[in-house]
Structures are given as C-alpha cells and as structure tokens.
VEXDREN-2710 file (C-alpha; in Angstrom, 1 decimal):
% VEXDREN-2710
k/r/px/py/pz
1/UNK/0.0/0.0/0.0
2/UNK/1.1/3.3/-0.5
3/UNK/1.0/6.3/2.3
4/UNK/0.9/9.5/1.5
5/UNK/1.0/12.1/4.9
6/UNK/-0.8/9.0/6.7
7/UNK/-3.5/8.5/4.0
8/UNK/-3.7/5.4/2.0
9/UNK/-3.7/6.7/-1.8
10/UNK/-6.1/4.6/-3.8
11/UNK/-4.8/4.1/-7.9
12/UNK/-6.6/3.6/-10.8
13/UNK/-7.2/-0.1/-12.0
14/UNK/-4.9/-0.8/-15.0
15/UNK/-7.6/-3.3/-16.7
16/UNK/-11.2/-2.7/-16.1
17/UNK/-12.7/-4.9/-19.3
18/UNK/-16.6/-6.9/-19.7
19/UNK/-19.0/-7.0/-17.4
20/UNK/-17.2/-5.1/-14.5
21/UNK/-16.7/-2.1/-16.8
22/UNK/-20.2/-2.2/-18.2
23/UNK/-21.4/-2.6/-14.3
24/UNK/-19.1/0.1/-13.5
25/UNK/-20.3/2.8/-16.1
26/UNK/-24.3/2.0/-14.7
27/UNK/-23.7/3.0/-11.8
28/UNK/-21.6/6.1/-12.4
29/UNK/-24.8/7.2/-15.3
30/UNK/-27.1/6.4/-12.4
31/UNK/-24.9/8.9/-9.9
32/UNK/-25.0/11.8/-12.5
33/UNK/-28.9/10.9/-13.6
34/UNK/-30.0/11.3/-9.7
35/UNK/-28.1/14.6/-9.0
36/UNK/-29.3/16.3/-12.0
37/UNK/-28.0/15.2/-15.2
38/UNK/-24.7/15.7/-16.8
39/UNK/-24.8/20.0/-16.5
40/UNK/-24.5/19.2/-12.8
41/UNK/-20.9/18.5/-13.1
42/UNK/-20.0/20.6/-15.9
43/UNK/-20.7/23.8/-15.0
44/UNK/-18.5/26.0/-13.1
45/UNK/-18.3/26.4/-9.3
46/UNK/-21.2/23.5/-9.1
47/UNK/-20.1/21.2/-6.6
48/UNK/-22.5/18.5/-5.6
49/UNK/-22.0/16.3/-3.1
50/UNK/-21.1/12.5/-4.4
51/UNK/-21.9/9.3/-2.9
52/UNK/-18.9/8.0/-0.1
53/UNK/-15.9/6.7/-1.7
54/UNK/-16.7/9.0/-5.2
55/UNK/-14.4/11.3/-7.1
56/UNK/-14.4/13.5/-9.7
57/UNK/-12.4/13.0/-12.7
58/UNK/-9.6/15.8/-13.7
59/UNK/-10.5/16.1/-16.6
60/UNK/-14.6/16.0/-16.9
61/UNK/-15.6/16.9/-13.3
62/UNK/-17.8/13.7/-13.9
63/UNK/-18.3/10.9/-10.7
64/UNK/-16.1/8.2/-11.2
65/UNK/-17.1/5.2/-9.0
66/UNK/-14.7/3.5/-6.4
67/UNK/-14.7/0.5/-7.7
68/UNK/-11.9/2.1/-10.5
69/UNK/-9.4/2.4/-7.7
70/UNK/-7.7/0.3/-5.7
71/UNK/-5.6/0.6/-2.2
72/UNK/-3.5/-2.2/-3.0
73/UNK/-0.6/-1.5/-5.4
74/UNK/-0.4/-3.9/-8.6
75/UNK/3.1/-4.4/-10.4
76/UNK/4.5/-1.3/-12.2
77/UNK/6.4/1.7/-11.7
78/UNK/4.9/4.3/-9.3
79/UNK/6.3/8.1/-8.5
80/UNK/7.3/7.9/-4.9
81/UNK/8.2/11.2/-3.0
82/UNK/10.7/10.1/0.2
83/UNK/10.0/11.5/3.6
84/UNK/6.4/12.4/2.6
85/UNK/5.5/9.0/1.3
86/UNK/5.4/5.4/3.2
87/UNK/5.0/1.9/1.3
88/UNK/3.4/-0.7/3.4
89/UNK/4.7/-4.8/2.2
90/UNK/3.3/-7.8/3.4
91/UNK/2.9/-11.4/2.3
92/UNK/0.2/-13.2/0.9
93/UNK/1.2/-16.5/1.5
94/UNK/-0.7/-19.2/4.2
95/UNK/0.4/-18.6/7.7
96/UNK/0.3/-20.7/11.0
97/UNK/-0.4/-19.0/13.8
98/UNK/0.7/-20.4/17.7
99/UNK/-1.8/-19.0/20.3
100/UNK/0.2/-20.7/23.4
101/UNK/-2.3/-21.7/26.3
102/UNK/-5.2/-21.0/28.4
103/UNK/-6.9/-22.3/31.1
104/UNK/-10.2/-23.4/31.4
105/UNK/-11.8/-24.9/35.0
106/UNK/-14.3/-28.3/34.1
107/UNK/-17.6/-28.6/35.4
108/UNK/-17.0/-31.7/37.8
109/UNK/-18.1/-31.7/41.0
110/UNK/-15.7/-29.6/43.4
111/UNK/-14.1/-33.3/45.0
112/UNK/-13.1/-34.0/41.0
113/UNK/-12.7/-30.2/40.3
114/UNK/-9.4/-30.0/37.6
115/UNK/-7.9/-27.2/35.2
116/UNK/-7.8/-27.8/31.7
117/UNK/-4.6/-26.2/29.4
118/UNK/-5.9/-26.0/26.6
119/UNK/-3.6/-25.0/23.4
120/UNK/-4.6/-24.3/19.8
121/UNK/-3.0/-23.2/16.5
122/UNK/-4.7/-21.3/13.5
123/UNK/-4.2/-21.6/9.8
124/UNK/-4.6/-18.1/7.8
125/UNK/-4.0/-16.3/5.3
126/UNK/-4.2/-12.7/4.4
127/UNK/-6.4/-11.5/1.8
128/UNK/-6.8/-7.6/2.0
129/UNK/-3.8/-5.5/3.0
130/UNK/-6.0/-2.4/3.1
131/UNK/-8.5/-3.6/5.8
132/UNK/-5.6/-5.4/7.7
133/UNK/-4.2/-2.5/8.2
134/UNK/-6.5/-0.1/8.5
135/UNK/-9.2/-2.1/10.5
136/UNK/-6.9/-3.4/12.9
137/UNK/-4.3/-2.1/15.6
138/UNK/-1.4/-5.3/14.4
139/UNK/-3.8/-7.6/13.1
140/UNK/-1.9/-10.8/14.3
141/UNK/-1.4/-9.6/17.9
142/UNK/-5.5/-8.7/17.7
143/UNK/-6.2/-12.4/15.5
144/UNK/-4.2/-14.2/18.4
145/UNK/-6.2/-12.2/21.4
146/UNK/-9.5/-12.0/19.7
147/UNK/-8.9/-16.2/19.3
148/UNK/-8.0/-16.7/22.7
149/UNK/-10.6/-15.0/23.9
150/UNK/-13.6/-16.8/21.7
151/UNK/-11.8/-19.9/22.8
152/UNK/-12.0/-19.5/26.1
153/UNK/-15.4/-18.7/26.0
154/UNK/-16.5/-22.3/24.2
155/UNK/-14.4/-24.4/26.4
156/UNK/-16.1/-23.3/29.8
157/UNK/-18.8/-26.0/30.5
158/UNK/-17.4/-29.2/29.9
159/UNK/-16.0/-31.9/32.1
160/UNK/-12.7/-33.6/32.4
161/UNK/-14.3/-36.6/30.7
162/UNK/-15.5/-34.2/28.1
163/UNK/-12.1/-33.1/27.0
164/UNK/-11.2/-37.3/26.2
165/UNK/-13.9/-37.1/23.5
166/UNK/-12.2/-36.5/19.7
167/UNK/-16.2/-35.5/19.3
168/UNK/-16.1/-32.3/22.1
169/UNK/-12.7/-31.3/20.5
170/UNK/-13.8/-31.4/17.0
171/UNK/-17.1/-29.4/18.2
172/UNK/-14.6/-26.7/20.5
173/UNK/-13.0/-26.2/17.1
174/UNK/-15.8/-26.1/14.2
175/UNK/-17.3/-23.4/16.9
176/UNK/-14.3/-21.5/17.3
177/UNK/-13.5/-21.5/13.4
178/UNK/-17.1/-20.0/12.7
179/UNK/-17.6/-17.1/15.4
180/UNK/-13.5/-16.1/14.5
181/UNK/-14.5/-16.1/10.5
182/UNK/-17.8/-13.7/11.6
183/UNK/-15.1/-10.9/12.9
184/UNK/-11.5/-11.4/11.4
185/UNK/-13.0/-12.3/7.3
186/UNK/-15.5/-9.4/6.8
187/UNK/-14.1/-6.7/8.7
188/UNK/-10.1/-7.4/9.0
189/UNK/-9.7/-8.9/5.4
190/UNK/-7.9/-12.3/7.1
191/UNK/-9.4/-15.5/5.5
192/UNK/-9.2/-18.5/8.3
193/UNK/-8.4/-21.9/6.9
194/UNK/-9.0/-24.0/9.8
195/UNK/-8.8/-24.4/13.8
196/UNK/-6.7/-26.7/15.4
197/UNK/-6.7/-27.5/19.4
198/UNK/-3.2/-29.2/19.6
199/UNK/-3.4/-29.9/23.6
200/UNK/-5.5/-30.4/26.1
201/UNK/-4.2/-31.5/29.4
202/UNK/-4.9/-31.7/33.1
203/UNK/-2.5/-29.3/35.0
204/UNK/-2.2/-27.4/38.1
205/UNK/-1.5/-23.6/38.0
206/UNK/0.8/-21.8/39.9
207/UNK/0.4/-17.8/39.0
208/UNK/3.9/-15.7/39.5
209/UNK/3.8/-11.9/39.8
210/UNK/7.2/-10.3/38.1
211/UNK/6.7/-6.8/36.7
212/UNK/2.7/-8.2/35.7
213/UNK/1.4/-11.7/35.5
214/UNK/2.7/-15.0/34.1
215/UNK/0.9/-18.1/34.1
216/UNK/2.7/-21.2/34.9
217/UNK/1.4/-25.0/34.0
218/UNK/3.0/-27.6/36.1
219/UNK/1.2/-31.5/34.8
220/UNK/-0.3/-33.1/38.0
221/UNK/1.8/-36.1/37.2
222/UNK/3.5/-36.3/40.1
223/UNK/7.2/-37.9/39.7
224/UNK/9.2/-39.9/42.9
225/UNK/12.3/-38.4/43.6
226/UNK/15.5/-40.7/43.0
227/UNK/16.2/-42.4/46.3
228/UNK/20.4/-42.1/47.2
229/UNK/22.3/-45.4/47.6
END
C-alpha cells in the first residue's frame, strides 16, 4: 500500500474490461442521472455532493465510482516522494499461527474439580492488506487475542471426561472457526483456513507476579524423587 501524509492513496485499476466495466459505467450514469443530469458537473463552481468513496475525474468533473481504484498496489512503476510517502509490504502466503495456552476450570463436582490447558493453532491467510491494516491495531497480535478469547469462551462448561472425547474437540474447534470467520474475514480482510486445538491437558496452576502476570502450567503427574544409595 502506499501512504501519503498517513492517507492510504487509492490508484486507478490498469484493466477494467466486460461486465465489470459495463457494471461500473451504470452506476456512475445512475450517480450523475439522480443529481441532476450531466450540466451538474460541468458547470462551473457547481459542486455536488457524491456518494462516499466517489471522485471527480480531472479532466470531466464527472463521478467516477470506487470501484476504478484500488488501495492495493499492482506491479509497475509508481512516483514515490521520500520522507512524505510510506510503502506498506506484506505477504500473501498461508500462515500458521501459535496461540500458546489457556486455562479453562471443568464442570465436575468440586471433590473431581481439575484445570484444563488448553492449546490451539490457526491456519490463515491474508487476503486484503487495506482492511488489515487499517481495521486493525497489528492484526496478528488482535487475530491471536480475539482467538484466545472466543476460545475460552467455548471451552467453559465441559468436564474432564468431556475433554477425552475427539467429538467435544472437533465441536470446541468447528465453533471457534465460525464465530472467528464472523469478525476477522469481513471486517479485517484475514481469511481463516481451519482451527486446530493441539493440547488439552490436566494441570495445576501456579500464578507468579514479576513486573505483571505469568501463568505457569506444572502437569499433576507427580514424579518420585531418586532415592540415594
């Protein structure tokens, strides 16, 4: 993408061809046919106010609709002014994101009463720089909190015997993989492949305050010391 004083400068599309340009064109007629006709744009000092994401062209003073620009730079040479201007790169390619853990308390009775660590990993892969960017404060620190978060929330409930099932885990992740495509898809522009809940283990938790809060998962097998001979 390509910043200009902290604006994201949209280009025109190099090919715009068929049905998009005949889809295009309608609308734009339809623009100029609701505010007036044609000798709304043309004459002097007349300025109407166009539809969000409209401009006029240069050289007609005629609407031209957003969908000729885009935010995203395509291949080519482009004049670029240093210190004023700021290119933002980033990769298209399929990522795998590790969330780490969190714990989760079962529903047993309080004599059977356990912690759950539960760990997962997430499959993505970005499909609009703009709206990651722009939509988002760091969209993989948000995409791993906003996950951890909608995790949490859909393994509360469930017993220690529930977490043996492949059936509960399969569910935990179709569930997660919906409500996170609901959020990080339309509005961030991140396309999620899949879910995967790589852990799930009984633990004990022992919380450490240093300079804010660490969580540390010690396994309730418990291990005999060596005995001395």
């Amino acid at each position: 993408m390509y910043f200009r004083k902290g604006i994201v400068k949209a280009r025109p599309k190099r090919k715009l061809s068929g049905k998009d340009l005949e889809d295009i064109v309608g609308e734009e007629r339809k623009v100029i046919s609701d505010f007036g006709g044609y000798s709304s744009f043309v004459i002097p000092f007349s300025c109407p106010a166009l539809p969000k994401g409209y401009k006029r062209s240069f050289w007609t003073g005629l609407p031209r609709s957003p969908r000729r620009y885009d935010k995203v730079l395509h291949p080519g040479m482009y004049f670029f002014i240093p210190f004023i201007d700021k290119l933002v790169m980033d990769y298209k390619q399929e990522r795998v994101l590790n969330l780490g853990y969190i714990s989760t308390p079962t529903s047993d009775s309080n004599s059977d009463s356990r912690v759950v660590a539960v760990s997962c990993n997430i499959r993505y892969e970005l499909m609009d720089l703009y709206r990651a960017y722009t939509a988002i404060h760091d969209y993989e620190a948000s995409l791993r909190d906003h996950t951890l978060s909608i995790l949490a929330k859909h393994c509360r409930g469930k017993s220690y015997d529930d977490w043996k099932s492949p059936e509960v885990v399969k569910q935990v992740e179709t569930s997660v993989l919906e409500e996170l495509r609901e959020v990080v898809t339309g509005k961030w522009g991140l396309h999620i492949h899949n879910v995967y809940i790589t852990d799930n283990i009984a633990c004990g938790m022992q919380r450490l305050v240093h300079e804010g809060t660490a969580v540390s998962i010690k396994n309730e097998i418990k291990q005999e010391e060596p005995s001395l001979i």
